[in-house]
N, C-alpha and C positions, 0 to 999 in steps of 0.2 A: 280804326285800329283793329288788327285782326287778334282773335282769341288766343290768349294761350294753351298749347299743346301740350299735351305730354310727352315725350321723346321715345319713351317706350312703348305705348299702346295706339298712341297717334289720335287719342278720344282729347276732344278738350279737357284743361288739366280740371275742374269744378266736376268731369265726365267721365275721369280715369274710370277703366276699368281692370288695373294693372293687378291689384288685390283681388279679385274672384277671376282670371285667369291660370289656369291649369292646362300644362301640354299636355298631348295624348301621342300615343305614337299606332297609326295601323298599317296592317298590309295593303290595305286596298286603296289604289291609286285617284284621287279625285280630282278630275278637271273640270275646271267652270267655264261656261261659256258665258261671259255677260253683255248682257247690251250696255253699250256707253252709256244712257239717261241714269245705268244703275251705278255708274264710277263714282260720283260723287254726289250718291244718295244719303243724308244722313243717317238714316234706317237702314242701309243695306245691310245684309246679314253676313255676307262673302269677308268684310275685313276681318270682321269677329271669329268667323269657323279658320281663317289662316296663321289668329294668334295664338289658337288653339292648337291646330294642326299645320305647322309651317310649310309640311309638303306638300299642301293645298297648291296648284297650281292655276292660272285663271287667266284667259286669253278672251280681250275685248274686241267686238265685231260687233258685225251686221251680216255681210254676207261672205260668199264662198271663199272669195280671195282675201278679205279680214283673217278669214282662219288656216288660210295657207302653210303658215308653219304648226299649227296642231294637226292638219290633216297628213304631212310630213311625216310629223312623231306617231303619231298613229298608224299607218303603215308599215315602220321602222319596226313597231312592237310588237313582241308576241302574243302577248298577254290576250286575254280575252276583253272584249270590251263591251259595255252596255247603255243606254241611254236609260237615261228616267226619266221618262216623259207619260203622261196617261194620255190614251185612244184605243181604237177601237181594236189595235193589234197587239196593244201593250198584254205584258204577261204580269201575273201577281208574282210581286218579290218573293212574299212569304212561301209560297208552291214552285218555284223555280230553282233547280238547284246548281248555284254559284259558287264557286271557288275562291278562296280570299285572295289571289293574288291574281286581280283582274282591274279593269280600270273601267271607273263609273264616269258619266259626263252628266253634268246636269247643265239647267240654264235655268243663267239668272237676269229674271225680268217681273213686271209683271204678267196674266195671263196673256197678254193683248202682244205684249215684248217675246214674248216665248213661242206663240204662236208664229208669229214674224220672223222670229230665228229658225226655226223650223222649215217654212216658207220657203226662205230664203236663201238655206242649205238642203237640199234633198239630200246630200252625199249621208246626211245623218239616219236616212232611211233605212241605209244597210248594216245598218247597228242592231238587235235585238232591244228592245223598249219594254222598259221596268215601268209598274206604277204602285202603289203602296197601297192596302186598305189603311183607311183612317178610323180609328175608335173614336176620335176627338178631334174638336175644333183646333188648331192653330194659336200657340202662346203666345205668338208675336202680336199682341194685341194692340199696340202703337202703329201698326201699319194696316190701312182700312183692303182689304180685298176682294174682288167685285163675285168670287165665288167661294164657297160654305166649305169648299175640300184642298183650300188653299194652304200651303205650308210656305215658312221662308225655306232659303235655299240652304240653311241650316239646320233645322228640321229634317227636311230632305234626308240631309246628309245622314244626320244620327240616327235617323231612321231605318234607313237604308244600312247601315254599319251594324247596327241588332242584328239583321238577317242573316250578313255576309259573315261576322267578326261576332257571334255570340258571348264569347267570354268575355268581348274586349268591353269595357264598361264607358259609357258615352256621356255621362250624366257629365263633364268635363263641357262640353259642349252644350246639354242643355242647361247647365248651372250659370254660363256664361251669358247665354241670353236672358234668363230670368232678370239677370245681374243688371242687363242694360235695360229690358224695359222697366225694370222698378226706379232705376235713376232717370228713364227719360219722363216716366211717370210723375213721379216727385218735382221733378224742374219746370210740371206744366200748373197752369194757373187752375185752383180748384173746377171751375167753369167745363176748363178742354177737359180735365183729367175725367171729366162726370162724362164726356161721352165716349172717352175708350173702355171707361167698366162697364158700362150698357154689357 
């Protein structure tokens, strides 16, 4: 027998997160690239940053021709556009100066997924490449990370929206995920829960 849903947040109803969601409205255009392993990851971060912000947009791949209709729209726009990815050509958000009416792409994977995306799209090479300094570890503490400067792909995002959109106030976003790791927190058996507060 399958779980029941919520209708409005799409979280199991025991899982709603309907009450600590808040929209936010920004300029800055977000598109996700994600790998399929993360569509129907129960952690993934991408459903949660689109309840928040509807005009999340997110187009699932592998490679060049998966993304055939974003590489289209991308074209099409004027806008300026950026990756967020860290290496060795990346520029610091915080020292770059961006325009709020540009479009960000992230991808969502884990490191090993991202890289692969990367890979597997060069065309994304001729995008300018964002990376974030980090003051602090990653709140997504439900999902284990095989490196120390890992953010979910919401994170990312709010992170990134400080820089771009200063005024515009994110905590919409990260209230939301607090929201869900303390309820997936609370649903696990004292035992697991002792090795995500490590």
């Amino acid at each position: 027998m399958s779980r029941a849903v919520c209708s409005t947040c799409h979280y199991p109803q025991k899982a709603c997160l309907c009450a600590s969601i808040r929209t936010m409205q920004v300029k800055t255009e977000i598109i996700v690239l994600q790998d399929p392993s993360e569509v129907g990851h129960a952690k993934n971060s991408v459903h949660l940053m689109q309840l928040v912000i509807p005009e999340v947009q997110v187009y699932i791949g592998e490679n060049e021709a998966d993304f055939s209709a974003l590489k289209t729209y991308l074209s099409a726009s004027s806008k300026p556009v950026y990756l967020v990815y860290p290496s060795e050509h990346s520029q610091q958000a915080n020292s770059t100066l961006i325009g709020q009416d540009v479009i960000l792409l992230l991808l969502d994977g884990t490191w090993k997924k991202a890289y692969k995306l990367m890979t597997l799209n060069p065309w994304l090479q001729a995008f300018p490449a964002l990376h974030l300094n980090l003051d602090s570890a990653s709140n997504y503490t439900i999902r284990k990370a095989s490196r120390s400067d890992s953010l979910s792909t919401l994170e990312a995002s709010a992170m990134m929206l400080k820089v771009i959109e200063p005024a515009n106030d994110t905590s919409a976003l990260t209230d939301a995920l607090a929201a869900l790791v303390e309820l997936r927190l609370a649903a696990m058996p004292a035992n697991v829960r002792a090795r995500y507060n490590k």
